[in-house]
C-alpha positions in Angstrom: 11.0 138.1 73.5 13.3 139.9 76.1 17.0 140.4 75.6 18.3 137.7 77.6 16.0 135.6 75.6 17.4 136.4 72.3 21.0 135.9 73.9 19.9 132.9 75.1 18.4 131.8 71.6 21.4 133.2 69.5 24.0 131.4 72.1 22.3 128.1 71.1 22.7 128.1 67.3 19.2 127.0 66.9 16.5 128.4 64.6 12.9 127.9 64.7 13.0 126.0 61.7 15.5 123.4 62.9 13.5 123.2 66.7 10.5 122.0 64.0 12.3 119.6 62.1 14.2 118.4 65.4 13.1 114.7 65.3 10.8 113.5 68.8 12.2 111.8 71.7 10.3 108.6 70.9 11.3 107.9 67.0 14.7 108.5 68.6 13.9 105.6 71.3 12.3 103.9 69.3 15.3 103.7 66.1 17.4 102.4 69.4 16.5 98.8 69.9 18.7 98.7 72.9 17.3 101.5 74.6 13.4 100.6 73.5 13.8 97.1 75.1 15.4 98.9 78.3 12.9 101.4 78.5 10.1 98.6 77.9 11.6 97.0 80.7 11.8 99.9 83.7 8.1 100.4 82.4 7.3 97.0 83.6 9.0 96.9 86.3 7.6 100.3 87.5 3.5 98.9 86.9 4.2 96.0 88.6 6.0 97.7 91.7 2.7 100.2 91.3 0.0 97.8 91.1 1.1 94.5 91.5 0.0 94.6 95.3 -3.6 95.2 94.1 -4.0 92.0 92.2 -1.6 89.6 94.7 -2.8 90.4 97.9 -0.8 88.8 101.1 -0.4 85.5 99.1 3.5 87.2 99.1 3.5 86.0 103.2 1.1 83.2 102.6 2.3 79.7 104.1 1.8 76.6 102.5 4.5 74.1 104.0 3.2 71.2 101.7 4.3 73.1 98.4 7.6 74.0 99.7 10.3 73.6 97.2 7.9 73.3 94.1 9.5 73.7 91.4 8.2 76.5 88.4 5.3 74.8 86.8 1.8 75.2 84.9 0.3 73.2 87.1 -0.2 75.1 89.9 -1.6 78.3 88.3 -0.3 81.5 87.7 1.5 81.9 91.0 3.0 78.5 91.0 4.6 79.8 87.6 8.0 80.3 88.8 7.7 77.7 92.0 7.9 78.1 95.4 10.5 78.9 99.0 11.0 77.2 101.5 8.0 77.9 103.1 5.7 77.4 100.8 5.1 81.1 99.0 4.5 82.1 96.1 7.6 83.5 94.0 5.6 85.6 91.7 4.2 87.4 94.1 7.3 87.5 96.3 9.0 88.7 93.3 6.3 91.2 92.6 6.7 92.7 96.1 10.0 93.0 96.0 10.1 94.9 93.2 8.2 97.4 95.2 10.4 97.3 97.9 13.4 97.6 96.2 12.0 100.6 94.2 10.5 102.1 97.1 14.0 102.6 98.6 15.9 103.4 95.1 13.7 105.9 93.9 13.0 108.1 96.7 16.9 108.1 97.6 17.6 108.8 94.0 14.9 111.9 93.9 16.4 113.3 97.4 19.8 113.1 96.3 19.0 114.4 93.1 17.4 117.6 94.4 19.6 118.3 97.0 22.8 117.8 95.5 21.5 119.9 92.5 20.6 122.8 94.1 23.5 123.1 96.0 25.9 122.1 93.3 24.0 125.2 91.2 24.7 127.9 93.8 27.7 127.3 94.6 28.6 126.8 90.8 27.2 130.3 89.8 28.3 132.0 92.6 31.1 131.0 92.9 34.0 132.0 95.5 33.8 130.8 99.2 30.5 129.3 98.9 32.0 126.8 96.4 35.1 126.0 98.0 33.1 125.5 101.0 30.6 123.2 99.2 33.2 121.0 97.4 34.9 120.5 100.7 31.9 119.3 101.8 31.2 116.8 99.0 35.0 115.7 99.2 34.8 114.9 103.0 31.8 112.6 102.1 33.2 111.2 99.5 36.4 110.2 101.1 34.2 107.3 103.4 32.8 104.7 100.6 28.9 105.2 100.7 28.5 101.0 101.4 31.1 101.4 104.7 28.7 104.3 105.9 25.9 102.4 105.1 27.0 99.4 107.0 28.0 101.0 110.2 24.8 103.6 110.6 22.6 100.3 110.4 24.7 98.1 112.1 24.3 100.8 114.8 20.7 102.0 114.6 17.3 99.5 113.1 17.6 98.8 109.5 14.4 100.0 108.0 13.2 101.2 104.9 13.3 104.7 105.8 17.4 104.6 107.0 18.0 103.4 104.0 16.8 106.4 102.1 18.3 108.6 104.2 21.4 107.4 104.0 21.9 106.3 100.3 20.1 109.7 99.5 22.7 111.5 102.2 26.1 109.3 100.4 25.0 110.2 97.2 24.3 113.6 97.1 28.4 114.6 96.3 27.8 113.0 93.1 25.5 115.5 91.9 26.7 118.3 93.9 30.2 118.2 92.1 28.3 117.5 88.4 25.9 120.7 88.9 29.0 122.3 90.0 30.8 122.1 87.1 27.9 122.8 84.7 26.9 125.9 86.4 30.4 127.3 86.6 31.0 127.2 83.0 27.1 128.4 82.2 27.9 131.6 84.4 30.1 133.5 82.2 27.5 133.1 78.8 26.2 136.0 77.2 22.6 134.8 77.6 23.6 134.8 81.6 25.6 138.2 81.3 22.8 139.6 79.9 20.0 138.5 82.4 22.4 139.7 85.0 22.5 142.9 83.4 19.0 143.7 83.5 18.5 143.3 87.1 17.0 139.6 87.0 17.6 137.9 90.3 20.7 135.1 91.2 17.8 133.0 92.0 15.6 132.8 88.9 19.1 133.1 86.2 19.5 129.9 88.4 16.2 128.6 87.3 15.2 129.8 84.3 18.6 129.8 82.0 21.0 127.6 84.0 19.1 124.5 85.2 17.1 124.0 82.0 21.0 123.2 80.2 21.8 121.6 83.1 18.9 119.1 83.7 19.8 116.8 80.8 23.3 115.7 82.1 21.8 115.4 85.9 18.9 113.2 84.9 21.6 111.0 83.2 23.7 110.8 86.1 20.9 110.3 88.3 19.6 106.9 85.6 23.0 105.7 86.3 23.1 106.4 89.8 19.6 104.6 90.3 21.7 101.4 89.4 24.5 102.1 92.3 21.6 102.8 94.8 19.3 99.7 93.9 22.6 97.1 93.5 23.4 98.8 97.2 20.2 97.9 98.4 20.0 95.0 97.4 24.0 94.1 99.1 22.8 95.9 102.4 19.8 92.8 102.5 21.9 90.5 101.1 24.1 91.4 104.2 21.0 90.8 106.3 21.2 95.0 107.6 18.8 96.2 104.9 15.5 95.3 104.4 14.5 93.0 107.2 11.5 90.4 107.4 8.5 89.8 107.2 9.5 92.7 104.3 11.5 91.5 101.1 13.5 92.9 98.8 15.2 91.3 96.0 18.4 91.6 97.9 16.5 89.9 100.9 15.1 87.2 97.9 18.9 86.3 97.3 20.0 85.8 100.6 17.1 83.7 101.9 17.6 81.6 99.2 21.6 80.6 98.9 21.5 77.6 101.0 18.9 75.9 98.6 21.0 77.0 95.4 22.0 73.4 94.4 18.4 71.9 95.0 16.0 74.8 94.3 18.3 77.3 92.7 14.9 79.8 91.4 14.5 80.8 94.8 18.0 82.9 94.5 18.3 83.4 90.4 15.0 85.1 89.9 15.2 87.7 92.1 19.5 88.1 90.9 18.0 88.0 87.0 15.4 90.6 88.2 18.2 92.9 89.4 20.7 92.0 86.7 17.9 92.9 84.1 16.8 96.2 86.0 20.1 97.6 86.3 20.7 96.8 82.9 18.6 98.7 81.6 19.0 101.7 83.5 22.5 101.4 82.2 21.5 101.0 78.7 18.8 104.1 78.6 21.1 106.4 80.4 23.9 106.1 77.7 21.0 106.9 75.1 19.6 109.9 77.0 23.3 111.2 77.3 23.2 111.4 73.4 19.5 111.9 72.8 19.8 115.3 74.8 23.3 116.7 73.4 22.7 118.7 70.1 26.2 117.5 69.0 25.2 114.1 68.8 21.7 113.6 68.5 21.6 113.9 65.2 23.6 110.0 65.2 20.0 108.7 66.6 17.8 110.2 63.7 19.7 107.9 60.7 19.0 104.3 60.0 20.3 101.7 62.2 22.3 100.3 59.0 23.7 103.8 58.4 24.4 104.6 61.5 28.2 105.1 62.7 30.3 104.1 65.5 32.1 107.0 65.9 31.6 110.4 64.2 32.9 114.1 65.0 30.8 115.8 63.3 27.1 116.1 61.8 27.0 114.4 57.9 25.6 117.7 56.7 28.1 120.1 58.2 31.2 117.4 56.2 32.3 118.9 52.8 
């Protein structure tokens, strides 16, 4: 073990006896209802967006003007489970490609944003000096339009498509992480474990990697969870708006929309795709606020007792209270 390594160890607080009694991840998730069910949830909704294409084919665009308007029935099969539109298709497998149309935009801008803003927010955190004053200019000029206004006049002004979308959610949101890596590097930069890798001649660009992003990486994926429910509700409003996704494509956003004028007499064409989103979002909500304490040593320790014993609220850790 090198220097810095021991610094980095030592700067912790963490023996190798405690990293083997450190309870997993999933009997955390799993003493969680809340979290379980969400995490269930985003795991379903993620096959389906995968695979579901495989196993509904183009009965999503299929036709069938005498079924319009069915109501959600057994009687019709497995794909006249939750009724019919307008036109006749099929909302289980409208739903099911919507799901991954909606995904396919949220992820991807999620995962650019994510990347981007974090790598710059980490440079400019460590280093510090001009090259963060001029990168939190940057990511206060951008933030000073709201992300939905620049969304709306870049489509309104070139073709909404899938791939606009990304870019410009991904381009809106990257602030968010820039400022957020930002802050985590600057405070990182002046630990001993950091001091000392300096000290032994170990580049800016792998102290970056190595010692900085690895503490940093926890709080970023929980932003970015959260953030996942900002771009896929935005998504979903751009469709609504009719400037997102556009037909013969759908979206859930795209579902709602289509489907407003028939609320009163076939009100599943627009509350199935709105419960998909409310229940996706959700979730996302709910596991992000559980990985923000799962991966704090400060407070995981709440998730390891029984559900019964569990607090509210505590301060510290039961076995460091007199």
């Amino acid at each position: 073990m090198t220097q810095a390594e021991t610094d980095a160890a030592g700067d912790t607080d963490e023996t190798p006896s405690a990293r083997d009694h450190r309870p997993s991840r999933w009997r955390m998730l799993g003493r969680d209802r809340a979290a379980a069910v969400g995490a269930v949830v985003l795991t379903l909704v993620a096959l389906v967006a995968l695979f579901g294409r495989l196993f509904i084919g183009d009965r999503a665009q299929r036709q069938d003007l005498d079924a319009s308007l069915r109501p959600p029935s057994l009687s019709d099969g497995v794909y006249g489970l939750l009724g019919t539109d307008v036109l006749g298709r099929s909302m289980v497998a409208r739903l099911i490609e919507a799901a991954a149309t909606t995904l396919s935009v949220a992820v991807p801008a999620v995962l650019c944003s994510l990347a981007i803003g974090s790598a710059l927010g980490l440079w400019a955190g460590y280093h510090g000096g001009r090259r963060e004053s001029v990168a939190m200019r940057v990511a206060d000029v951008i933030l000073s339009f709201p992300s939905l206004l620049i969304a709306v006049v870049v489509l309104y002004v070139f073709s909404p498509s899938a791939l606009n979308l990304v870019l410009i959610l991904a381009v809106t949101r990257i602030p968010v992480y820039l400022r957020t890596a930002r802050a985590e590097a600057a405070e990182l930069r002046s630990r001993l474990f950091v001091d000392a890798a300096r000290t032994f001649g170990t580049p800016s660009h792998l102290i970056i990697y190595r010692h900085v992003l690895p503490i940093a990486l926890p709080t970023l994926l929980t932003v970015a969870t959260l953030d996942f429910c900002f771009v896929m509700l935005t998504e979903s409003s751009l469709s609504f708006l009719g400037i997102g996704i556009q037909p013969p494509d759908v979206s859930w956003g795209l579902m709602v929309a289509q489907g407003r004028q028939y609320l009163q007499t076939a009100w599943w064409i627009t509350v199935l795709p709105g419960l998909a989103i409310v229940l996706t979002t959700v979730s996302a909500t709910v596991l992000a606020a559980w990985a923000r304490i799962a991966t704090d040593p400060a407070q995981r320790w709440r998730l390891t007792l029984p559900r019964k014993r569990r607090p509210v609220q505590a301060p510290v850790p039961p076995e460091m209270i007199p």
